[in-house]
N, C-alpha and C positions, 0 to 999 in steps of 0.2 A: 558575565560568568567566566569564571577560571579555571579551565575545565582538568580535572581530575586533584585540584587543589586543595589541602587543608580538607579533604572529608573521607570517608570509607565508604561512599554509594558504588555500587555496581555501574558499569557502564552500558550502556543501549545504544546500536547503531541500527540503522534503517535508513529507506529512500524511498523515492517514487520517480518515475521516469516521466520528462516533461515530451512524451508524445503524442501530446493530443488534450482534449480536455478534461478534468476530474469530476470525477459522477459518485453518488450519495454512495458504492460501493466502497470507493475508495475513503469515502470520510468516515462511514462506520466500521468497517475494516481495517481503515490503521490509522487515519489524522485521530481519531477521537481518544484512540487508545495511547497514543503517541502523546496525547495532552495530559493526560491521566499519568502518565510514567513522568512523569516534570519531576515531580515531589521524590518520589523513589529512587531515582537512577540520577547520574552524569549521562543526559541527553543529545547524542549525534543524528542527527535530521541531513540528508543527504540529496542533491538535486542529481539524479544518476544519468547527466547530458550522454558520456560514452554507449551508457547501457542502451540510450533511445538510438543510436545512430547504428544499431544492427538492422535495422529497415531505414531504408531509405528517408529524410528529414529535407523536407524546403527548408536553405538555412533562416529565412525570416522568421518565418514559423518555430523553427527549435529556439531561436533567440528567444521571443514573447513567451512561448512557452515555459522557458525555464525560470521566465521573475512571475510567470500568471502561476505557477507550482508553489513560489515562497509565498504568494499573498497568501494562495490556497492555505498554503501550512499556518499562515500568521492568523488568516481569517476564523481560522480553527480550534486557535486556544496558543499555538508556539508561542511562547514567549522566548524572544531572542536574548533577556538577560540572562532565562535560567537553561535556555538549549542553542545549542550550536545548529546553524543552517550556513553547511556550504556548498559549493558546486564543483562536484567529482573530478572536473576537467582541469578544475584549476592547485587541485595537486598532483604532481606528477608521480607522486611514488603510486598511486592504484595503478596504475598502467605498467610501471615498473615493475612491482610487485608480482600484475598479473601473469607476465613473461615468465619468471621464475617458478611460479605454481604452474604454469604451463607445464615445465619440466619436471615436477613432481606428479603430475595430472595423468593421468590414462585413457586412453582411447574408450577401453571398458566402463570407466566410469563415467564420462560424456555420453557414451548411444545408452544410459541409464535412462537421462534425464527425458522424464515422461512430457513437458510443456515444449521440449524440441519435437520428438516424436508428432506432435498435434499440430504445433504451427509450419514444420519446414522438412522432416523428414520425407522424400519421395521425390521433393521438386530438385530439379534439377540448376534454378537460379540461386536455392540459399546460399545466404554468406556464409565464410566462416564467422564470424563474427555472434552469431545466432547461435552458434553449437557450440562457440567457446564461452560464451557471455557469463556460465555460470562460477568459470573460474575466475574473471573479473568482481565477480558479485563476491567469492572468499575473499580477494586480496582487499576492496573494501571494507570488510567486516573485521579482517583480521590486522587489520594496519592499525589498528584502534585500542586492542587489547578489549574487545569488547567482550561483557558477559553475559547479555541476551539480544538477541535479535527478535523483535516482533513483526512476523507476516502474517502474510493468508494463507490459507492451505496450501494453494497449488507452489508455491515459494519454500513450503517446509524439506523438499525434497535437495534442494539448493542449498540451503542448512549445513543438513550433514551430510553432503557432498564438501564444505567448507569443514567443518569437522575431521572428516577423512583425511583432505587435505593438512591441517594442521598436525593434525597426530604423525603423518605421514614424515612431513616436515622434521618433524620434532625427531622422529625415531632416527631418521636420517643423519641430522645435521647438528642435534642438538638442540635443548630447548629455548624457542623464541615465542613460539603462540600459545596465548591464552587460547582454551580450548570452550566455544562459544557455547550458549543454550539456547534452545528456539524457542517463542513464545509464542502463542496463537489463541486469540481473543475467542474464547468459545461460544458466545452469543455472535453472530454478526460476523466470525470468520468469510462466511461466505454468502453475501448478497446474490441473489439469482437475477436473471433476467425475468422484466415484466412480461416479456412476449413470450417467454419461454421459461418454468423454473426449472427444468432440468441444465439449465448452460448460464453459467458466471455473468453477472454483469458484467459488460465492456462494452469502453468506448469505441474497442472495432469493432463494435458487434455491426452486420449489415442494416439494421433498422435502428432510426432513433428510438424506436418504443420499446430498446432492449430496456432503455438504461435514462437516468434520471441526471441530468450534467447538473452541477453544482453549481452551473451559469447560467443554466435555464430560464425562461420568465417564469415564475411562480404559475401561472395561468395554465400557460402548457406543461408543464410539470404536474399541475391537478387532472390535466385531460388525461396525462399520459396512466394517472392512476387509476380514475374513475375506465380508464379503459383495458389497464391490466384481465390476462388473464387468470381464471379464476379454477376451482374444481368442481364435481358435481356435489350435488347437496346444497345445502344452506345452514349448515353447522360451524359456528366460528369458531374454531377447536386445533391447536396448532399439533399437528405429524406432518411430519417432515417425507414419512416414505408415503403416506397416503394421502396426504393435502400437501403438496408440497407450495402449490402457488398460495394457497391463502397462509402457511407456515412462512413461505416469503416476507406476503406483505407483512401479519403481525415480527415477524423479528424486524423491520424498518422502523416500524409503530411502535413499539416497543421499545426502541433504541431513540428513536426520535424524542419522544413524549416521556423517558425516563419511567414508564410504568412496565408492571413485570407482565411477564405472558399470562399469568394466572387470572392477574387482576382484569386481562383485556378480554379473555374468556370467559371471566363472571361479568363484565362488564354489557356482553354482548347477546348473552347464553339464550335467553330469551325474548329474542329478536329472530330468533333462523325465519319461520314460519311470516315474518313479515316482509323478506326479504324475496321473496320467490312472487312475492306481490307485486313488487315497488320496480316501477317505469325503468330504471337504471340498471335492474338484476335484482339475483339473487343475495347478493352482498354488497347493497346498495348502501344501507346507511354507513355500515365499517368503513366504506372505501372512500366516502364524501366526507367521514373524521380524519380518516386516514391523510386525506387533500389535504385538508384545514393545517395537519401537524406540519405535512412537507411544505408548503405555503409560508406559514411560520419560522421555518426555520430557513427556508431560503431566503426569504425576506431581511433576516438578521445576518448570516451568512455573507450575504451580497454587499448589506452596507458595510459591513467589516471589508469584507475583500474591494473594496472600490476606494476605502478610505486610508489604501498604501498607494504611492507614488513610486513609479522606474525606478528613479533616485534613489529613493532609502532602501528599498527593495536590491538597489546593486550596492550599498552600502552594506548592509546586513550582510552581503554572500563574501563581500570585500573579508570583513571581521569575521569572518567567521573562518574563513582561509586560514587567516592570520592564527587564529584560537587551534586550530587542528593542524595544521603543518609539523610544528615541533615536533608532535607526536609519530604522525605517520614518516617521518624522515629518523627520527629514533629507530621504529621497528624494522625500518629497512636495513639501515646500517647493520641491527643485530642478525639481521639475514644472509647481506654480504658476506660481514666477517664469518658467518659459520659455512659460510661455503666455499670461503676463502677467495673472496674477490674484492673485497674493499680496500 
């Protein structure tokens, strides 16, 4: 892939941070969505090392981390001929960059960002690093000339914070940033916790029966369903404000199995009443289909993701360096020069 060569697609930047493991949140969330944009856009797939190392990283662990991220992404659908996969650290202009938006960046607009507030606001150990992360997160997006950014909800707020930033820039200095659009996958934005659907799937959650690792054994990933919490009744009826755990599981089910919520509603509709019966619960047979899909798909999943090598796996991040450099070392310059430092 040539990237922004010979065509008129829009461009797409995104990442995921390699700290920790990837769970079915993150693959219907944004790997899937990310597969789907191939055909539509000029593709940037981002392993965001810097952005994981605002909490503390054993460096072995961030190592494996960051090629167990690309398999993730290859295991998924990326194709490295038609998207670019590369790792953050190894161009230096994001970090560049980000120093720069530092000084267009505002105090007031940092104690905005609601996901500082939640994880670090009050303790007295946060880094800076954590409260700055999200100007790091523009200068990645914006090194690119990117035209949409696909997240999750809780990321939308980072966005146009990035936006802000660019216009900011721009009124300043003169214009150098494309001014980005946020995407967000309206099925599947936001995966819940099985232990809880009021709280986001994550890999920090304190229980593994938050969340569903994409490395899991298939086996234990069925336990963890079949053991998911559920709502009162016995109605397989997707609301969101009023069933919100079984409105969980069907958008996983849903999104798994390619069938629409409708169909899984008619599919189910006259089953409740046998459900309040059956040894397993009241939503016992959904949840044991339910397994069968996650089973399936992890199954496939895993052979994809076991059937890349370190090797090609740090070859691909190599090329991919290579393919995004030019570009992000172009926008910087035009940044210099407008600020008159180059």
């Amino acid at each position: 892939m040539e990237l922004n060569k010979n065509n008129n697609k829009p461009t797409v930047f995104s990442g995921v941070q390699p700290s920790g493991v990837l769970h079915l949140g993150n693959y219907l969330g944004a790997l899937a969505q990310w597969v789907e944009m191939q055909n539509q856009f000029n593709c940037i797939f981002c392993v965001v090392d810097y952005h994981a190392i605002t909490v503390k990283q054993e460096a072995k662990n961030l190592s494996e981390n960051i090629l167990n991220v690309v398999k993730a992404y290859l295991a998924s659908g990326i194709n490295p001929e038609r998207s670019v996969i590369f790792q953050q650290s190894d161009i230096t202009a994001h970090t560049e960059l980000a120093w720069i938006l530092n000084c267009v960046a505002r105090m007031s607009d940092l104690n905005k960002m609601t996901q500082f507030k939640e994880k670090g606001l009050g303790k007295e150990s946060v880094g800076v690093g954590l409260f700055d992360y999200p100007v790091l997160m523009a200068a990645d997006i914006l090194l690119y000339n990117t035209d949409a950014v696909p997240v999750g909800e809780d990321q939308v707020q980072h966005v146009e914070l990035t936006r802000t930033l660019a216009k900011r820039f721009n009124n300043e200095y003169g214009n150098v940033f494309k001014i980005p659009e946020v995407t967000v996958r309206k099925q599947g934005a936001r995966i819940m916790g099985l232990d809880d659907p009021t709280k986001k799937m994550s890999k920090s959650a304190a229980s593994a029966a938050n969340y569903i690792s994409l490395l899991d054994r298939p086996e234990a990933a069925a336990k963890k369903i079949t053991r998911a919490v559920t709502d009162s009744g016995s109605e397989i009826k997707y609301d969101a404000k009023k069933k919100p755990a079984i409105a969980n599981l069907m958008t996983i089910y849903s999104l798994l199995s390619n069938t629409s919520i409708k169909e899984l509603e008619a599919k189910y509709e006259d089953k409740g009443p046998a459900y309040a019966k059956a040894s397993a619960g009241k939503y016992g047979d959904f949840k044991k289909d339910l397994a069968g899909v996650v089973v399936e798909f992890l199954n496939e999943f895993q052979i994809k993701y076991n059937s890349f090598s370190d090797k090609e796996v740090k070859q691909i991040l190599k090329d991919g360096a290579e393919k995004v450099r030019p570009i992000a070392e172009a926008t910087l310059k035009n940044v210099k020069n407008n600020l008159g430092i180059n």
